[in-house]
VOMARTOR-299038 format. One line per 4 residues: number of its first residue (from 0); for each residue x, y, z of C-alpha. Coordinates in pm, 1 decimal. Layout:
% VOMARTOR-299038
NUM> X Y Z  ... .
END
This chain:
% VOMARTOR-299038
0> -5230.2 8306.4 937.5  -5290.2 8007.2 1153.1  -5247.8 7685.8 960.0  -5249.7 7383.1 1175.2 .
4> -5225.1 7133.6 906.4  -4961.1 7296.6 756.4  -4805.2 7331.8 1132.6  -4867.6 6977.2 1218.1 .
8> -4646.1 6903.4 946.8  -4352.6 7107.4 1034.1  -4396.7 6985.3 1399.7  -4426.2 6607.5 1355.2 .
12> -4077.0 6537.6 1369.7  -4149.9 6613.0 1732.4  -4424.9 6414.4 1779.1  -4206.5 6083.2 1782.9 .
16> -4037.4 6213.9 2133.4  -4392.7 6272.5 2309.4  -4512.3 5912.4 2350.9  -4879.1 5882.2 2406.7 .
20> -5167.2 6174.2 2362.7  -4950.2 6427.0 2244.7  -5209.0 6637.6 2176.6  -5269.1 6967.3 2340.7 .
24> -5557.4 6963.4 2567.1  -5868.4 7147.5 2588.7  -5720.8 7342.9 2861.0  -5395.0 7379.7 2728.4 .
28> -5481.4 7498.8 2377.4  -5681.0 7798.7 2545.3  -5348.5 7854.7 2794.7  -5200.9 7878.4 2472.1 .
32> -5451.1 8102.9 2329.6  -5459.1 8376.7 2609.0  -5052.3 8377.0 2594.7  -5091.4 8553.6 2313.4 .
36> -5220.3 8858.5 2504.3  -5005.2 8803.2 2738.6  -4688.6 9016.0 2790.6  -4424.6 9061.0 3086.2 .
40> -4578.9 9289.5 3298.4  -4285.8 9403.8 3547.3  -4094.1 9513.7 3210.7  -4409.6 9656.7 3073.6 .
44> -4399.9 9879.5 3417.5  -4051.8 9989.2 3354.7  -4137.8 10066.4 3023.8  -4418.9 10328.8 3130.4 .
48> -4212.6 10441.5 3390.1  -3961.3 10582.3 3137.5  -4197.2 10664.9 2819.0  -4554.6 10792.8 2997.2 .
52> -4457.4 10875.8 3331.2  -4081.8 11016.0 3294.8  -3976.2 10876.6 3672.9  -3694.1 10681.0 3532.3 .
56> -3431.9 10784.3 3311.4  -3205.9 10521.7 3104.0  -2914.2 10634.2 3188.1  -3010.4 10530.0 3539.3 .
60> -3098.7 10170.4 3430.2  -2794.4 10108.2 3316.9  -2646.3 10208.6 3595.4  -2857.3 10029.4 3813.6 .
64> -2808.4 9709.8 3556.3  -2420.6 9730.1 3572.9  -2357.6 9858.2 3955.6  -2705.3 9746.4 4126.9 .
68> -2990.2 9935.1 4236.5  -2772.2 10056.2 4552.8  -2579.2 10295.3 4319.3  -2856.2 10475.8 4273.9 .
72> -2958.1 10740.4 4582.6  -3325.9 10796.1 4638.6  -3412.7 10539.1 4255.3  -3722.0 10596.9 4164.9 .
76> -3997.0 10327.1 4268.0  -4056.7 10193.2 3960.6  -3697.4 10105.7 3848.4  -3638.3 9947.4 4268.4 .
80> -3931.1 9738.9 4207.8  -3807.4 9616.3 3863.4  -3472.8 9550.8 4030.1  -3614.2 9431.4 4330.1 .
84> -3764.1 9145.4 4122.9  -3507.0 9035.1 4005.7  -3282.6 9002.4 4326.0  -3543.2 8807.8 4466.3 .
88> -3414.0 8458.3 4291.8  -3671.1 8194.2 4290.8  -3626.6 7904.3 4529.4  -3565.1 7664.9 4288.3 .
92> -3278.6 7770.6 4134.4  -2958.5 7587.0 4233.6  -2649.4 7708.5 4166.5  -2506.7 7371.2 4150.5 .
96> -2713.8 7280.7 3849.3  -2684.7 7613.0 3692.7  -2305.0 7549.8 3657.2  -2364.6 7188.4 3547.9 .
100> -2565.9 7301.0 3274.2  -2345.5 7551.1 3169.0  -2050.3 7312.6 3116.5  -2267.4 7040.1 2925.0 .
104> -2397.2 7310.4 2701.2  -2065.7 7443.9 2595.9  -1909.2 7113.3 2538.2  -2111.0 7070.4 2237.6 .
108> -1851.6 7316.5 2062.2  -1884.6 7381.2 1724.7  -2223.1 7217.5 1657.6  -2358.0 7429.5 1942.1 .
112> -2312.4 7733.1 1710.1  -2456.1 7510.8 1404.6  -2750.2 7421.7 1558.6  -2829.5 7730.1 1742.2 .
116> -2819.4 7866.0 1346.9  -2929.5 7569.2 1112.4  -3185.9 7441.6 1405.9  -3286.4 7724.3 1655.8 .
120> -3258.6 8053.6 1463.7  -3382.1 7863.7 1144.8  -3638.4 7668.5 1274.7  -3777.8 7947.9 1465.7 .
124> -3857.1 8120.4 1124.6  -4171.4 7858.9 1073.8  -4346.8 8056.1 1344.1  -4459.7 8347.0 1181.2 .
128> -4601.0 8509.2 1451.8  -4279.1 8732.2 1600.0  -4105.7 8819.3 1266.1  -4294.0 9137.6 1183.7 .
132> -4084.4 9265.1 1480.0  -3815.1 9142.1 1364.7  -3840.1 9231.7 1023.1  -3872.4 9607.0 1169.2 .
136> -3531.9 9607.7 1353.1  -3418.1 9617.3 986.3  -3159.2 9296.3 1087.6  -3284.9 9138.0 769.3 .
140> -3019.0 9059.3 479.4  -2655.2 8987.5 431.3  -2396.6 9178.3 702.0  -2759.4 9222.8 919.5 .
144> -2769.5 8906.4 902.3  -2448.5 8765.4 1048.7  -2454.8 9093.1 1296.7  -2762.9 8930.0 1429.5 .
148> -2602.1 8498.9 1469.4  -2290.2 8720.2 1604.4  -2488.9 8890.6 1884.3  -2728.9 8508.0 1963.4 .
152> -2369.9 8410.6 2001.6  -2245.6 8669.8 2223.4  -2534.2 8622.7 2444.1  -2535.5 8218.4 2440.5 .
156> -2167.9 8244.2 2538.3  -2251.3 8443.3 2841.0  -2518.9 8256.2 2969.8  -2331.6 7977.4 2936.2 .
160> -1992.2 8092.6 3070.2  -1869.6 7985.7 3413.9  -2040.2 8223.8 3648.1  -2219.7 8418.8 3376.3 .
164> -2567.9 8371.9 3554.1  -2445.3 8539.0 3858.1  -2563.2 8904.0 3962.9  -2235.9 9057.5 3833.8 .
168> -2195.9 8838.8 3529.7  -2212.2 8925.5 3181.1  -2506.9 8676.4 3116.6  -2730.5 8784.1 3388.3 .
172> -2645.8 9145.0 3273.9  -2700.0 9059.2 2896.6  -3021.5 8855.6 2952.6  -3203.4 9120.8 3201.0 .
176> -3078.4 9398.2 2910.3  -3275.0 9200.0 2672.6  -3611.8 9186.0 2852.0  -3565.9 9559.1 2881.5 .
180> -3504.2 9570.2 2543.2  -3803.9 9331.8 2446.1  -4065.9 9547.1 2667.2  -3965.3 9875.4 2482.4 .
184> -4025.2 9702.8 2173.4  -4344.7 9583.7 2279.6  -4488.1 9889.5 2397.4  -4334.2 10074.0 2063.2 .
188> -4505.4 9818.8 1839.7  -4854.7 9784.4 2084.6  -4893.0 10170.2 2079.8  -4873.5 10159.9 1650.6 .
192> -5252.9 10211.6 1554.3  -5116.7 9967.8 1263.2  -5097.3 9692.1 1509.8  -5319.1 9452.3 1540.6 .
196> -5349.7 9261.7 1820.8  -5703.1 9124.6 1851.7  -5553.4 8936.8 1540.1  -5189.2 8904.3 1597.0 .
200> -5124.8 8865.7 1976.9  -4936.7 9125.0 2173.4  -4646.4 9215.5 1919.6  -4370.4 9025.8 2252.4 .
204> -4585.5 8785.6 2406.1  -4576.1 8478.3 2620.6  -4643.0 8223.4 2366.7  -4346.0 8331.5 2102.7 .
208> -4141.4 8396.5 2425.9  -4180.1 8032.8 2518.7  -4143.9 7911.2 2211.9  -3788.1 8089.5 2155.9 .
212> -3690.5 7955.1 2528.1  -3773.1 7596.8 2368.4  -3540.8 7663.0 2085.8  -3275.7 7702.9 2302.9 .
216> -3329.9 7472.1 2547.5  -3560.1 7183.4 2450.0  -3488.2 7155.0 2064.4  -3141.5 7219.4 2114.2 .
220> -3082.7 6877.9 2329.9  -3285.6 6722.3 2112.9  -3059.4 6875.2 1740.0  -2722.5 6795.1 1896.5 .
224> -2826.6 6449.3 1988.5  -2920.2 6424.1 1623.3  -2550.3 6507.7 1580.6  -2402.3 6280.9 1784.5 .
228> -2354.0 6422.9 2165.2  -2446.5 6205.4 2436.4  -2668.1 6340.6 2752.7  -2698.6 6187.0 3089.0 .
232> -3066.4 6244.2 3235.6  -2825.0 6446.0 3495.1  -2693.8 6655.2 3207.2  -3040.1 6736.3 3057.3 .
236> -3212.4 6839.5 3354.7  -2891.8 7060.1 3426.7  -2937.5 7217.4 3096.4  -3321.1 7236.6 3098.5 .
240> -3232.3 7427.5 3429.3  -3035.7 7640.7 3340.2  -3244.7 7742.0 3071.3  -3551.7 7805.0 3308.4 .
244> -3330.6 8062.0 3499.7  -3234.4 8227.7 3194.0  -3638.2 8232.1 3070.4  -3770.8 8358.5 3412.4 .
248> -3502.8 8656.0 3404.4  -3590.8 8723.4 3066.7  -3943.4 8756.3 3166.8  -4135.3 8445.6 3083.1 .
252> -4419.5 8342.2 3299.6  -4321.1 8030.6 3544.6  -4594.0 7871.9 3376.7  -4365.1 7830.2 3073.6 .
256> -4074.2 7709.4 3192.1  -4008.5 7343.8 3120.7  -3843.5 7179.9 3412.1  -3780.0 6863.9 3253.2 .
260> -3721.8 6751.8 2919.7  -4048.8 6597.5 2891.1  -4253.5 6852.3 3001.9  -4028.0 7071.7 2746.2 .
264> -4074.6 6878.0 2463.4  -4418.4 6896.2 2522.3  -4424.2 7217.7 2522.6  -4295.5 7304.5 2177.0 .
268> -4469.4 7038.8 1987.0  -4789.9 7225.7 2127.5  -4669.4 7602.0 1996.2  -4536.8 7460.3 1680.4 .
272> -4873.9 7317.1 1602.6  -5056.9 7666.0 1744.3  -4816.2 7906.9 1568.6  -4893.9 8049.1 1235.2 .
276> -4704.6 7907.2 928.5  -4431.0 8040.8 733.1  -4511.7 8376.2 550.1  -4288.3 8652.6 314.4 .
280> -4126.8 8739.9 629.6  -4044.7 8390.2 694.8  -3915.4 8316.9 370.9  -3680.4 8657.9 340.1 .
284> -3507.1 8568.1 690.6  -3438.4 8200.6 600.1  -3286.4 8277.3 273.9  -3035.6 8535.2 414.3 .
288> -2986.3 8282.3 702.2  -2883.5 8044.2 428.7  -2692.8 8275.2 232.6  -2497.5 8447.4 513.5 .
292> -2165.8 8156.7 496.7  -2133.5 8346.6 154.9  -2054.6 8670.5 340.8  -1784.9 8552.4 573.6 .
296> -1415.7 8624.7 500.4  -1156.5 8378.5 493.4  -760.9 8410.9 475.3  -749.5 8084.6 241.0 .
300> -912.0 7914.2 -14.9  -1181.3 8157.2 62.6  -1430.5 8036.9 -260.1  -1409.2 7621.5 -124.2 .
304> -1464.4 7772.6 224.0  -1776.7 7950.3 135.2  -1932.7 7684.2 -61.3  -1854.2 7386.1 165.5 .
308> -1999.3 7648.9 489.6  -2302.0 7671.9 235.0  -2340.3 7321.7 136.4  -2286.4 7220.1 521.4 .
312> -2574.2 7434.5 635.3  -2834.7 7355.1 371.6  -2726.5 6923.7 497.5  -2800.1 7065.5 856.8 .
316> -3137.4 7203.4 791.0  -3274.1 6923.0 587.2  -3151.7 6686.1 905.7  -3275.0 6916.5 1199.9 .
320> -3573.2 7043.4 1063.5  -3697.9 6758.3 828.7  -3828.8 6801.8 489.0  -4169.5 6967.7 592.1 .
324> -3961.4 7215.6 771.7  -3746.7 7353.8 501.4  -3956.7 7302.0 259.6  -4196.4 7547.1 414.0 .
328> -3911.1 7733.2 430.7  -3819.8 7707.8 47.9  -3474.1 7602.1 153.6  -3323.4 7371.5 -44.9 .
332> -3302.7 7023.0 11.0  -2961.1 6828.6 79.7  -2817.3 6462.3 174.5  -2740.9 6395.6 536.4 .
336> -2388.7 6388.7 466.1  -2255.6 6640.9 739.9  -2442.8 6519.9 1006.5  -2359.3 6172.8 949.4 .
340> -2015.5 6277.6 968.9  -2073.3 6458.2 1278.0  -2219.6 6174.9 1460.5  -1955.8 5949.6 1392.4 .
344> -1702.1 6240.6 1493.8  -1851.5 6310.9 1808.6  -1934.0 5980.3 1917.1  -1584.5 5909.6 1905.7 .
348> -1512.1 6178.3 2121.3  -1782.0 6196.6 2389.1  -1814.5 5835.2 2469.6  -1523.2 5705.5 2332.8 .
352> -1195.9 6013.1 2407.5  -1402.8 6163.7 2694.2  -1373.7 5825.4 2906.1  -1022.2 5777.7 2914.4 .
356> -790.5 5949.7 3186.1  -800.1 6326.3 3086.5  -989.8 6292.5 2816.1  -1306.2 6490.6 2949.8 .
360> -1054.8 6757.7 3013.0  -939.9 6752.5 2643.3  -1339.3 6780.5 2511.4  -1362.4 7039.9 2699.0 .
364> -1079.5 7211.6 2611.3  -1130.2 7145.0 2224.5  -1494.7 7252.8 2250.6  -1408.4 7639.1 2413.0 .
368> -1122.8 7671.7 2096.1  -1420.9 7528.2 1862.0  -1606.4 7847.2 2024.4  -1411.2 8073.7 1973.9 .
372> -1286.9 8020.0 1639.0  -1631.2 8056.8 1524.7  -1659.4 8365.8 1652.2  -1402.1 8475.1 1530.5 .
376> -1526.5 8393.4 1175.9  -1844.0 8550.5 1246.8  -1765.5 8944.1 1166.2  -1428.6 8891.1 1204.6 .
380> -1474.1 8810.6 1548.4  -1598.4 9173.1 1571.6  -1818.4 9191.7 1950.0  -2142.3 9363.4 1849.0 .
384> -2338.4 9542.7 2086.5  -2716.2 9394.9 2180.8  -2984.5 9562.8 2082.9  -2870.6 9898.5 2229.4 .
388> -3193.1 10059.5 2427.6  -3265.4 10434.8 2373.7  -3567.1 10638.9 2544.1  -3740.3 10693.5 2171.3 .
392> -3772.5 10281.5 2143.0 .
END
């Protein structure tokens, strides 16, 4: 249900970066309104190729996703075209800026896992709109739950890995496997008489698909400054690039991407305001969210360990989402006491460490080990596979 005073409310934090006539448009609250219908059309044609038409196989997208489109004699037109797309990189992609990006991202660390959970995945609940999709991959409660921050995390890590968004890297592999992934969902869930899309949107559509992209790009800038990490306007437009690149290989419309941070910010304070407020779904995901540090395993003191995680998370929501936000949520309410102590933490490091002699070098280095020890934590460091693809989905 669409309930913009409810939205406004969980939005306004927002507001305060936007400056003067924040407010959507005319014209851009019907763009928003017909991205609902909207879906991405070259997966969509892959999609039929395989399900209605039987031209291509998926044992040959794969193979054609791992060893290119060459491996393939005489591939089918459909899955070429598909392919064909995406070797044909946009002109404004620099490579240069795609690696910059990369490297500010990742020095966040530790809090980038935090606030990809406590701000992106969590936030991202108070829009409705995408969860009955969601809520039908079954990735719902307790060891779902974690399997589901573990796999964001693979994925993040890839993108963001030196070389990842290269033709042969993980990232671009990952990412393009997802918007296959995404358009067989779509289809599956458009083609269920149950569906209803004169009153729901298409069930993957450009609006919630530009929303998420926010989430990761434009919201997450603006969480870990929150927390203390400093950005050059060099560093955010790297990151806001990079982030474009991954959303237009992932199939969102150019239309969506937010170039700059302004433009970005924009952007998601006009879907948080259009999307429709937290429901049942909402509220079941954001508990287990919540819940999950309960579930994780520790060698010592595991009891302390799983209450501080628990009592860390519910001070990182109340910060990054505000008190509208969780409490539409019905998560509980806590101090600012952990990010407090983050800010202080990292502002000693990043403009304080980072600008001596080598000290950029030790951030750095202290921010990949912050990575990977927590993913290690997360399923015992266990590498889940992404939302494996079969011809029935």
């Amino acid at each position: 249900m669409r309930d913009p005073i409810s939205a406004g409310r969980v939005a306004a934090p927002l507001r305060l970066f936007l400056g003067a006539a924040p407010d959507p448009t005319y014209e851009e609250r019907d763009r928003l309104g017909r991205a609902l219908l909207e879906r991405d059309e070259p997966g969509d044609a892959l999609v039929r190729a395989v399900r209605e038409d039987h031209v291509v196989s998926m044992p040959m997208f794969r193979e054609a996703l791992e060893r290119g489109i060459e491996s393939i004699p005489d591939a089918p037109e459909p899955l070429r075209e598909f392919f064909g797309l995406l070797a044909r990189t946009p002109d404004w992609v620099d490579e240069q800026k795609l690696a910059h990006g990369a490297r500010v991202l990742r020095r966040a660390g530790l809090d980038a896992s935090l606030v990809l959970g406590y701000g992106s995945l969590l936030g991202g609940y108070n829009n409705s709109g995408p969860l009955p999709v969601l809520m039908a991959s079954g990735k719902l409660t307790g060891e779902q739950t974690l399997r589901r921050v573990s796999e964001t995390s693979v994925w993040w890590r890839a993108v963001t890995a030196p070389g990842g968004l290269d033709r042969d890297g993980e990232g671009w592999k990952l990412t393009v496997h997802v918007r296959a992934m995404h358009a067989f969902l779509n289809y599956q869930h458009e083609h269920d008489p149950t569906w209803r899309s004169d009153r729901l949107g298409l069930p993957i559509n450009q609006f919630d698909q530009a929303g998420t992209l926010g989430l990761f790009s434009t919201t997450f800038l603006i969480h870990t400054r929150v927390l203390g990490i400093p950005y050059s306007k060099r560093d955010a437009d790297a990151a806001m690039h990079l982030w474009c690149y991954v959303g237009w290989l992932m199939g969102v419309d150019e239309h969506w991407l937010p170039f700059t941070e302004a433009a970005g910010r924009r952007m998601i304070y006009h879907i948080g305001t259009a999307s429709p407020a937290a429901d049942a779904n909402s509220l079941a995901l954001a508990k287990s969210l919540i819940d999950s540090p309960k579930l994780i395993r520790h060698k010592n003191f595991q009891r302390i360990r799983r209450t501080y995680d628990y009592e860390r998370g519910l001070s990182l929501a109340t910060t990054l989402l505000g008190p509208a936000g969780v409490l539409a949520l019905r998560v509980p309410m806590r101090p600012p006491w952990y990010p407090v102590w983050r800010a202080v933490a990292n502002t000693v490091k990043h403009r304080g460490i980072a600008r001596l002699p080598g000290g950029q070098r030790w951030v750095d280095a202290r921010a990949e080990r912050q990575l990977d020890d927590a993913h290690r934590r997360l399923l015992g460091g266990e590498r889940p596979p992404i939302g494996r693809i079969t011809h029935s989905e």
